[in-house]
C-alpha positions as CSV (number, residue, x, y, z in Angstrom):
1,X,0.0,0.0,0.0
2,X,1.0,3.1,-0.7
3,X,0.6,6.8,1.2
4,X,-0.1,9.4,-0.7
5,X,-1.5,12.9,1.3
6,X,-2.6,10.6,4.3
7,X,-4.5,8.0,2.3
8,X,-3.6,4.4,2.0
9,X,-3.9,3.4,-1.7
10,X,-3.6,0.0,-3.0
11,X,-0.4,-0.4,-5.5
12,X,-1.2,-3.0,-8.1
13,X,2.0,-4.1,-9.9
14,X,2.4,-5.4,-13.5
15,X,1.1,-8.5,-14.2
16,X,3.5,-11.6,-13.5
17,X,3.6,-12.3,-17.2
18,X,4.6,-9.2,-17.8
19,X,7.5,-8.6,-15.3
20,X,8.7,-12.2,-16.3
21,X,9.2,-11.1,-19.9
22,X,11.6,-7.7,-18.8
23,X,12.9,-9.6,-16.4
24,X,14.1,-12.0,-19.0
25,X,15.1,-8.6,-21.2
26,X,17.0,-6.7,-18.9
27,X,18.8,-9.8,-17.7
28,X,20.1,-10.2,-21.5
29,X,21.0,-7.2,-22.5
30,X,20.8,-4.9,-19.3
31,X,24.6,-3.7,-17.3
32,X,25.7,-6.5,-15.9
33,X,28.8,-6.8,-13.3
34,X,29.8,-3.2,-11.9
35,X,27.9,-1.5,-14.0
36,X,24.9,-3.2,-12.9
37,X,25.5,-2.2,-9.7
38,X,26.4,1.6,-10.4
39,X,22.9,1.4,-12.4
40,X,21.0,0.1,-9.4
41,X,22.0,2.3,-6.7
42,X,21.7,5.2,-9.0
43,X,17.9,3.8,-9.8
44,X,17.2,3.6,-6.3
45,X,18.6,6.9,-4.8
46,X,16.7,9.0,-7.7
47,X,13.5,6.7,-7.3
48,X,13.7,7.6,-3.3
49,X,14.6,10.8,-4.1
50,X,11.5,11.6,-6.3
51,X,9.3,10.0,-3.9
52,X,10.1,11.9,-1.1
53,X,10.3,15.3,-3.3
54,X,6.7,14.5,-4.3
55,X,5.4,13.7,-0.9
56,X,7.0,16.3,1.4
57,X,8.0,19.2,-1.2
58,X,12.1,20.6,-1.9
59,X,13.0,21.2,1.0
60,X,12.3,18.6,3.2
61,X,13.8,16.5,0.5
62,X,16.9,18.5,0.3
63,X,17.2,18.3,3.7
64,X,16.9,14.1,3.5
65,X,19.9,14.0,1.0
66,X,22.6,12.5,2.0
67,X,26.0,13.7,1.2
68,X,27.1,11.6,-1.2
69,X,24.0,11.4,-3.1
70,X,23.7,15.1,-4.1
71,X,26.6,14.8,-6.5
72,X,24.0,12.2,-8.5
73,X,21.3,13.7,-7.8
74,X,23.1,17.2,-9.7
75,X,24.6,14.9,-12.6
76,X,21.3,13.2,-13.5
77,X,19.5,17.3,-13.3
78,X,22.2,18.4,-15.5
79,X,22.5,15.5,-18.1
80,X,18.9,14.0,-17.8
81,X,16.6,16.2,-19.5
82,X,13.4,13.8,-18.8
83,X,14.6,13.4,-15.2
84,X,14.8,17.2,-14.9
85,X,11.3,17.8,-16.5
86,X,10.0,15.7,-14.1
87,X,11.9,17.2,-10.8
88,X,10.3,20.1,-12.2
89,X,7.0,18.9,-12.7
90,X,7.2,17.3,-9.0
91,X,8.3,21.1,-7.7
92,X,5.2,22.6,-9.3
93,X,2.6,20.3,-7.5
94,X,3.4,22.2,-4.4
């Protein structure tokens, strides 16, 4: 479940079939090795960060950042145009 404003929503995911198929995918032709891992923690520090910028606003994100992370967080807004229209769209919510 997920919280969004102070209600519980139910997540679905994608159906089983489905996740199978890019699991299959990804595993074939997806960064492998270290790679795969600088891909993964980069996935999950800007997923976290966007979650938390969307639920409690810029600063209060900010403010969660830790150190080393704000140097990825910068790269991805500079070089990432997609990641940085969304930051933005995220910003304009509030």
């Amino acid at each position: 479940k997920m919280v969004d404003g102070g209600e519980m929503k139910e997540q679905k995911g994608m159906p089983r079939f489905l996740g199978e198929i890019m699991a299959s995918v990804m595993t074939a032709v997806g960064p492998k090795g270290v790679s795969f891992a600088r891909y993964s923690i980069d996935y999950h520090l800007l997923r976290n960060y966007l979650h938390c910028l969307n639920v409690w606003g810029e600063e209060r994100a900010n403010g969660m950042l830790p150190e080393y992370s704000v140097d990825i967080v910068e790269k991805y807004l500079e070089t990432d145009e997609s990641f940085r229209k969304l930051v933005e769209s995220l910003k304009s919510k509030r």
